[in-house]
C-alpha positions in Angstrom: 31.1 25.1 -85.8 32.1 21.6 -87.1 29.7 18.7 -86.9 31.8 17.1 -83.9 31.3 20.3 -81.9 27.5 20.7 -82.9 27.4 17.1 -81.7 29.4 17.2 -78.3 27.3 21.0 -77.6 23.6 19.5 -79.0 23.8 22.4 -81.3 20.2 20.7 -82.9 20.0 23.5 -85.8 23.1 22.1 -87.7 21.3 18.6 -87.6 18.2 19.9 -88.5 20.0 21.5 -91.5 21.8 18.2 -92.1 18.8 16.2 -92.1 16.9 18.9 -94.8 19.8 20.0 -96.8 22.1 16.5 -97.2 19.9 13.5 -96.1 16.2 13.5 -97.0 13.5 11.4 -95.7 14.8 8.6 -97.9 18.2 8.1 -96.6 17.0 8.9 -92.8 14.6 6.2 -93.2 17.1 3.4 -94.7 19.2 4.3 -91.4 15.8 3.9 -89.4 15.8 0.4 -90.8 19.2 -0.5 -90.3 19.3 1.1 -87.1 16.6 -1.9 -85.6 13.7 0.8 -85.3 10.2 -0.3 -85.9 11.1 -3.8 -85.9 11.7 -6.1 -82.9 14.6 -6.5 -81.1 16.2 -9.5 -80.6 16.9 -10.2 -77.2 16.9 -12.7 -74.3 14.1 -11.4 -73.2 11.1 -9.2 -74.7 12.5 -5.5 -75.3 9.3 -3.1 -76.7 10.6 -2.1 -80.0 11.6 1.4 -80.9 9.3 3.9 -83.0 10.8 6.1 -85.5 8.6 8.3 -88.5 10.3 10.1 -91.1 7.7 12.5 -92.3 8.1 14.6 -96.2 7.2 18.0 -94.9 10.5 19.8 -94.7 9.9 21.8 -91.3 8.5 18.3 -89.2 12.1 16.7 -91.2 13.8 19.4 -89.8 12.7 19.0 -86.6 12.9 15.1 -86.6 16.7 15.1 -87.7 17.1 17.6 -84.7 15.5 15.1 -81.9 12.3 16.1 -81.8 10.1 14.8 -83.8 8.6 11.0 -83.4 10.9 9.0 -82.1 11.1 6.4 -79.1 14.0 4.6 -78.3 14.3 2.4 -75.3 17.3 2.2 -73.2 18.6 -0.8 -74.4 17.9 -0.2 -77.9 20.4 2.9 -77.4 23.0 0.9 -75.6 23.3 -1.5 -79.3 23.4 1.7 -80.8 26.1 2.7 -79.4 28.1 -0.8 -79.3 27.6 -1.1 -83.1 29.5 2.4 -83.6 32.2 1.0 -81.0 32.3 -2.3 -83.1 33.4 -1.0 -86.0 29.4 -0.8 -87.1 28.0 -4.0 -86.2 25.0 -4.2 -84.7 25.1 -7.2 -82.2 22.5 -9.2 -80.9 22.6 -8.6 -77.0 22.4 -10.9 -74.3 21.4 -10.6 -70.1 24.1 -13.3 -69.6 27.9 -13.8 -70.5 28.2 -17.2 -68.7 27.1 -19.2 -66.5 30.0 -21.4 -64.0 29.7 -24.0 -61.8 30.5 -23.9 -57.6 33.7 -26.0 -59.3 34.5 -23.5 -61.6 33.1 -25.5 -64.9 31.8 -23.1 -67.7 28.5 -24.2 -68.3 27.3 -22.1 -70.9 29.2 -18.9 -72.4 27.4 -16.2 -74.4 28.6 -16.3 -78.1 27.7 -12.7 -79.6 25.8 -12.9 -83.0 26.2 -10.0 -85.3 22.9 -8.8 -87.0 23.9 -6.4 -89.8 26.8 -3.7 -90.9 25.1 -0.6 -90.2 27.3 2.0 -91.2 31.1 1.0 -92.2 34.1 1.0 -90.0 35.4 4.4 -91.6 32.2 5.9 -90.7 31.8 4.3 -87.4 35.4 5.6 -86.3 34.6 9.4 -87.5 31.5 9.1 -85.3 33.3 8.1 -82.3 36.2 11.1 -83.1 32.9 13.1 -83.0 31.3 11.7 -80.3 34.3 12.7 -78.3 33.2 16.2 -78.2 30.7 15.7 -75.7 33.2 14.4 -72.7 35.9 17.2 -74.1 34.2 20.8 -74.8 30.3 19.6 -74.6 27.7 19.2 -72.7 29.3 16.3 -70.3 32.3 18.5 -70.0 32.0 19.0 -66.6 31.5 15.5 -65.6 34.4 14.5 -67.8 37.2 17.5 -67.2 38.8 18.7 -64.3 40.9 22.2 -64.7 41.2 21.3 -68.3 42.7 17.3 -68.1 40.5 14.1 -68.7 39.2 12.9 -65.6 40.3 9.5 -67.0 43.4 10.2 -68.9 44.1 7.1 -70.3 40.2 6.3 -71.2 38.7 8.4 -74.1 35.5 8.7 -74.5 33.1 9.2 -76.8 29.6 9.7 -75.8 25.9 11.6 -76.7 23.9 14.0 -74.4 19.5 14.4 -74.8 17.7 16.4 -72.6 13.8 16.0 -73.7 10.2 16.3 -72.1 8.9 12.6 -72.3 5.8 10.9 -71.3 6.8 7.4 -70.9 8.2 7.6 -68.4 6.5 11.5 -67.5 9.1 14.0 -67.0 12.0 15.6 -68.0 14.6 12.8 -69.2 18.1 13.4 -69.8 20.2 10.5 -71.3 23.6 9.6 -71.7 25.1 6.7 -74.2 28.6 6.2 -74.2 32.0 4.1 -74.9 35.2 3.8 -73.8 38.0 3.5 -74.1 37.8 5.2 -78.3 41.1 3.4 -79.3 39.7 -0.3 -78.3 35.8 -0.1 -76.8 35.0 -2.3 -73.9 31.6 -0.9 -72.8 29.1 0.4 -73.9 26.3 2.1 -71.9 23.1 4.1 -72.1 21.7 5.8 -68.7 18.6 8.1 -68.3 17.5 9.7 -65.7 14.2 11.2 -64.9 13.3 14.4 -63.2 16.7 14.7 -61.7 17.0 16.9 -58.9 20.3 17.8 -59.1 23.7 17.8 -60.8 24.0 14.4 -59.3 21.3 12.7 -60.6 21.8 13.8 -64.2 22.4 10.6 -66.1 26.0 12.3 -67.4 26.7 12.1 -63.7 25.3 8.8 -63.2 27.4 7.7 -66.3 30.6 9.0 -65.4 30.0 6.6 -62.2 28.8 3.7 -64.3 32.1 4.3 -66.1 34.7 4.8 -63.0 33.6 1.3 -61.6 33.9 -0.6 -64.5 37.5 0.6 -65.1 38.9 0.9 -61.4 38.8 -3.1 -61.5 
């Protein structure tokens, strides 16, 4: 399979080949770094910073470019993920408020985004999303995202990332979604994870298709 479709399927063995065979810990740890991990993140508010270890030995590399090996990553952290690869990779600082108005309608104070660093280039970041794609098209959020073969939202691609992995903080199974929309010209970016879901409808694919329905229905 391509690397689109091992990415929309979670197909970790081609990563885990990827990450042995073409990367290296070298290069996975410069994207670590430009990434935000093991740093702080700045915020509005206090985020806990995300943990990332890039070890030498070639199985625990392996397993680490595959998802498993140590890395923590909080919500929010994955959301500016995902916005840098819809901003043509630019990682932007983010904010908890856009603007503030007056019972007049006076704009107090309006959010001015600051960009942090290029973290991959806009060629790149566009190939991801084309990737990324897989997952709402043939992957594993294909049947949140297609209905007897059409887009549940035909005019609004997008390009999203499944996990499903035991965790411990919080304790229980979490699955995870990160997404954008629409591919041609991103307007959100989100990251949802659910915890111990009890059915189909608390999965956060589910819970992101919503997310996704009413912020485009206005």
């Amino acid at each position: 399979m391509s690397v689109g479709e091992a990415m929309g399927k979670s197909c970790n063995p081609v990563f885990a080949r990827i990450a042995l065979e073409m990367l290296g810990p070298s290069t996975l740890r410069e994207y670590v770094r430009l990434f935000g991990f093991n740093a702080e993140v700045p915020c509005d508010h206090p985020i806990p910073p995300s943990f990332a270890t890039i070890p030498e030995d070639a199985y625990e590399l392996s397993r680490t470019g595959a998802g498993f090996g140590d890395v923590f990553i909080s919500p929010m952290h994955a959301a500016m993920m995902m916005s840098a690869i819809a901003n043509d990779g630019v990682l932007v600082r983010p904010a908890f408020i856009d603007r503030v108005i007056s019972p007049t309608g006076v704009v107090l104070f309006k959010n001015r985004p600051t960009q942090l660093r290029q973290v991959v280039n806009s060629r790149t970041a566009d190939t991801l999303l084309k990737m990324m794609q897989y997952t709402t098209t043939m992957g594993t959020s294909r049947k949140e995202f297609m209905h007897r073969n059409r887009p549940v939202f035909p005019d609004i691609p997008v390009a999203a990332k499944t996990g499903t992995l035991t965790g411990t903080n919080p304790k229980g199974l979490n699955t995870w979604f990160i997404a954008t929309a629409p591919m041609n010209n991103p307007q959100i970016a989100i990251a949802v994870v659910s915890v111990n879901p009890s059915d189909g409808s608390s999965k956060a694919s589910h819970l992101g298709k919503l997310v996704l329905s009413r912020y485009f229905e206005d």
